[in-house]
N, C-alpha and C positions, 0 to 999 in steps of 0.2 A: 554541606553546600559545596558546591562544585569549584577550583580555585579557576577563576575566570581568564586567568592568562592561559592558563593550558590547555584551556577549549579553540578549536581551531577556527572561532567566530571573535577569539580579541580583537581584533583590528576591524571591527565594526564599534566599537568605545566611541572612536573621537569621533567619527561619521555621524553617530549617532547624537552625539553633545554637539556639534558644531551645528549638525541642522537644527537642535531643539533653542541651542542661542538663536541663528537666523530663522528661528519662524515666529517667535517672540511678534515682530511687528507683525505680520500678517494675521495672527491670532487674535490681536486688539481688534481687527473690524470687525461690523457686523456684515453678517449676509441676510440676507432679506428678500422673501418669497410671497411672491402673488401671482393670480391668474389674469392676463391684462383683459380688454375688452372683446379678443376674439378667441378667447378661452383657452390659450397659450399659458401654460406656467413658464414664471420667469425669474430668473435666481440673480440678484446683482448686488453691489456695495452700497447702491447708490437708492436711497430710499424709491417709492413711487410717491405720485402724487395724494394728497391728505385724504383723499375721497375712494383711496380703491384700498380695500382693506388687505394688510398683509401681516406676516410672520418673522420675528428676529428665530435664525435659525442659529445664529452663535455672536455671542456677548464675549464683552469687555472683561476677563476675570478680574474677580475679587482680589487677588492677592498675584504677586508674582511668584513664578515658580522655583522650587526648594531644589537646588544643582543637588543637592547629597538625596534629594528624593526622586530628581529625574535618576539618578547614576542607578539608584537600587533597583527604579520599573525596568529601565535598561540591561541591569545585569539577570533582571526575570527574566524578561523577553528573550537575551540572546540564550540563557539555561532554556526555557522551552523550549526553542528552536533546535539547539543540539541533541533535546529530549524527543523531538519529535523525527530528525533527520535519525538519528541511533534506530527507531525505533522502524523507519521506514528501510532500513539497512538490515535490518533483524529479520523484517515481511519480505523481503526481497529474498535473502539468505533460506528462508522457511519455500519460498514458493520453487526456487533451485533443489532443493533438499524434495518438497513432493514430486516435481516433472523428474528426477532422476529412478525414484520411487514406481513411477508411472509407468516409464520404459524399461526398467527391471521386469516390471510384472507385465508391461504387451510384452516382451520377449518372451518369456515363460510362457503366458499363454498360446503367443506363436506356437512354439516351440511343442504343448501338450495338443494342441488343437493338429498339428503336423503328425504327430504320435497317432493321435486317435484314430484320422483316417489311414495312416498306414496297418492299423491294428485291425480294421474295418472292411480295408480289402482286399489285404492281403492272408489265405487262410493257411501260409506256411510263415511262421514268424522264428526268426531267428535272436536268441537274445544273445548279448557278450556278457561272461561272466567272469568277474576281473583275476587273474590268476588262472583261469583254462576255458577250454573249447567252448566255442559258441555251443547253446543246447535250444534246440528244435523246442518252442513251445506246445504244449498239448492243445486241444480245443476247449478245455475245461479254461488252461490258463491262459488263452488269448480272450476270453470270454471274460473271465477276470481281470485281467488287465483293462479290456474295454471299458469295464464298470467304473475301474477305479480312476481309470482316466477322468471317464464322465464326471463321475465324482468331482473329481481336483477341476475338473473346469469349470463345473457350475458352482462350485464355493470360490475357487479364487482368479475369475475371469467375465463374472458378469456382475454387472452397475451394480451396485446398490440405491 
């Protein structure tokens, strides 16, 4: 279990206990719901009269509430909650991590789809080969090259 001071939602503790003292009284009344005579639902403290039938929607509890059992729901709640923000900090992290992902490969694909028409229409291709002279492609290997472009772009540049 998580130690609860060093989650950076501790100072929701007393916020949390001081509204559960002050709602103590509020809690004690009833609410009470009916629909009046022109078919309005109507939600109040204050009963209706004997003849229109209605609903207690929250009672008088049984017992009063156990501070060392409000303190534990409280320290669940605020663990979920850090559970939940971490987690929405993690999907957030994940969805930067695929847009980066994304425009790696539109670049690439730019980049082969640029290749391919130069390869397409231009029938004197010059390659650079690292350490000496550009060498004049044949028509066998601009042909080749076409292919293989094609290739690399329909496997790594359309949707799936």
């Amino acid at each position: 279990m998580k130690n609860l001071f060093k989650s950076d939602s501790w100072w929701l503790l007393p916020f949390g206990l001081l509204a559960l003292f002050l709602s103590t009284g509020t809690y004690a009344e009833k609410i009470y719901k009916w629909v009046d005579e022109n078919g309005i639902t109507v939600y109040s403290e204050i009963p209706p009269k004997k003849s229109i039938p209605s609903e207690s929607l929250r009672q008088t509890p049984d017992s009063p509430v156990d501070p060392a059992e409000a303190i534990k729901k409280l320290r669940e709640q605020i663990e979920a909650f850090d559970q939940r923000r971490e987690d929405r900090l993690f999907a957030a992290k994940e969805g930067e991590e695929a847009l980066q992902i994304k425009q790696r490969r539109d670049k690439i694909c730019t980049r082969l789809r640029k290749n391919l028409q130069t390869l397409q229409t231009n029938t004197r291709i010059r390659q650079k080969v690292e350490g000496k002279e550009p060498v004049v492609l044949t028509e066998e290997q601009r042909l080749g090259q076409i292919k293989s472009t094609q290739e690399r772009i329909q496997k790594e540049c359309t949707d799936n």
